[in-house]
C-alpha positions as CSV (number, residue, x, y, z in Angstrom):
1,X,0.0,0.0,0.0
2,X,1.3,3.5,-0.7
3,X,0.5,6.7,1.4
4,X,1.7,10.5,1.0
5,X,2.4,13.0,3.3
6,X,3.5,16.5,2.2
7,X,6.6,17.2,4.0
8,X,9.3,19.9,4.6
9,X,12.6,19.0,6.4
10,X,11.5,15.1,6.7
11,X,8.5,16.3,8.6
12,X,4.8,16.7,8.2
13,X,4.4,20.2,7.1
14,X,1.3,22.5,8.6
15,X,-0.1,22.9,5.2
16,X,-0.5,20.8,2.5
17,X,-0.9,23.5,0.0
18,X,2.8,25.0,1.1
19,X,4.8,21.9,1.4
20,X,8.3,21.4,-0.2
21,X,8.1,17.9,-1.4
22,X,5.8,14.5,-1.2
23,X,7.3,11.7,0.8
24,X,5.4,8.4,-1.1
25,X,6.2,5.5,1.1
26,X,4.8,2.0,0.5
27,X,3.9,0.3,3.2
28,X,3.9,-3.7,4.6
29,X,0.3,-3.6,6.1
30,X,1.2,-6.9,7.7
31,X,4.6,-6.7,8.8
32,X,3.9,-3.0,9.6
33,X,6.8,-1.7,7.6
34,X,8.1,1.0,5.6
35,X,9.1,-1.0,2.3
36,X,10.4,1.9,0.3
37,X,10.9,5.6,-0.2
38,X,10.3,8.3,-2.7
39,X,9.8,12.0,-3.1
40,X,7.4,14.1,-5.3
41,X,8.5,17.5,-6.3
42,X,5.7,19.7,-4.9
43,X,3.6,21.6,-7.4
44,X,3.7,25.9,-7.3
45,X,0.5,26.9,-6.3
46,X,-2.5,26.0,-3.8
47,X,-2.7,22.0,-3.5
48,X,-6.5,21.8,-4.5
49,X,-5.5,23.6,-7.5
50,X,-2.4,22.0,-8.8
51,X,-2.3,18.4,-10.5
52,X,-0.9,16.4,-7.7
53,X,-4.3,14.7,-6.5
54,X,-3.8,13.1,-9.8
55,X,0.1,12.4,-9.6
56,X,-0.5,10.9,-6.5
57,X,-3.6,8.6,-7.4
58,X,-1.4,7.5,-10.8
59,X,1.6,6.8,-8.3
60,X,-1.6,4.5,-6.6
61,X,-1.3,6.2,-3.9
62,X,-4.5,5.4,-1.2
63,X,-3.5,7.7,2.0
64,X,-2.5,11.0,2.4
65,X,-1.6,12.1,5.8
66,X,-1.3,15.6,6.4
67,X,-0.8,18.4,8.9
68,X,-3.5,21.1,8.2
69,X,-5.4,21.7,4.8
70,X,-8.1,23.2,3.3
71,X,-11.7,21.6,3.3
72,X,-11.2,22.0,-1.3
73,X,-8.2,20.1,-1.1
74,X,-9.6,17.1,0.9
75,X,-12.7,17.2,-1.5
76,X,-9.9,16.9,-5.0
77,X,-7.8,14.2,-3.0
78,X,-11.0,12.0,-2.4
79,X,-12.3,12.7,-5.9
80,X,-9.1,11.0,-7.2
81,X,-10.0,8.3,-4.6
82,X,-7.4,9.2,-1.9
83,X,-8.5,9.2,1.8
84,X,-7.0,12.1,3.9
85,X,-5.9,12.1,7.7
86,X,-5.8,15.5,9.3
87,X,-3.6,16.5,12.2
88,X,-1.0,14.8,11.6
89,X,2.8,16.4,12.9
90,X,6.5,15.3,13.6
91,X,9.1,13.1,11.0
92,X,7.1,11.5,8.2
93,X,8.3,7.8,9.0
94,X,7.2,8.2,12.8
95,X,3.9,9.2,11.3
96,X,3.1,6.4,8.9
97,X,4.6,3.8,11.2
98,X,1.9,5.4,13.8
99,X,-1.2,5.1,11.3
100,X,0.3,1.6,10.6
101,X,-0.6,0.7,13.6
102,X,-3.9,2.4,13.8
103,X,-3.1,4.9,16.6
104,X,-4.0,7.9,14.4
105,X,-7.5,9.4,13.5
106,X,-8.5,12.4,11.4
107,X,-8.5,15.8,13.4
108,X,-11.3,17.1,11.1
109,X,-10.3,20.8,11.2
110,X,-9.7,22.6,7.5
111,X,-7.5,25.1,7.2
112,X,-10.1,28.3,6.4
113,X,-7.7,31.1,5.9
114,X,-6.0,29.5,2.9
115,X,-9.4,27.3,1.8
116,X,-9.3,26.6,-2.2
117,X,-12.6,27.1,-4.2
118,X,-14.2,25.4,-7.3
């Protein structure tokens, strides 16, 4: 299985939309492993506007777990049949191998002050 999670400086970053680069790690859902690595240059703009919902889904992406993000973003991500954790902080590794283990759950909050429109 492969997840996303927009980072900056090998951790989560506060907004998706801002992020430097995409960690893509697949995942051992049965060993509960990190299996490999890559990054995804991060598109210019606001993330609900830029391609990368669809870069990610090609990549087969299924998870993205973020920091903060706006309520349009989430909406684009799950339209390309990605599910999105909110909430999420600290070094992308520690992160996954947290959801791996089912210790994470979606904070709910959208980031308003930066929310992208249709």
């Amino acid at each position: 299985m492969k997840i996303a999670l927009p980072t900056r400086n090998n951790n989560i970053d506060d907004h998706f939309g801002h992020c430097e680069y995409f960690t893509v790690l697949t995942l051992d859902t049965e060993t509960k492993k990190i299996i490999n690595s890559e990054t995804v240059q991060s598109p210019e703009g606001c993330g609900c506007k830029s391609n990368i919902a669809t870069t990610l889904a090609d990549m087969d992406v299924k998870v993205l777990l973020a920091g903060n993000m706006g309520q349009g973003a989430v909406r684009v991500l799950n339209n390309a049949g990605i599910d999105v954790l909110r909430g999420c902080s600290g070094n992308v590794e520690a992160v996954a191998l947290k959801w791996l283990e089912g210790s994470l759950v979606d904070c709910g909050d959208s980031c308003h002050s930066h929310e992208c429109h249709d």
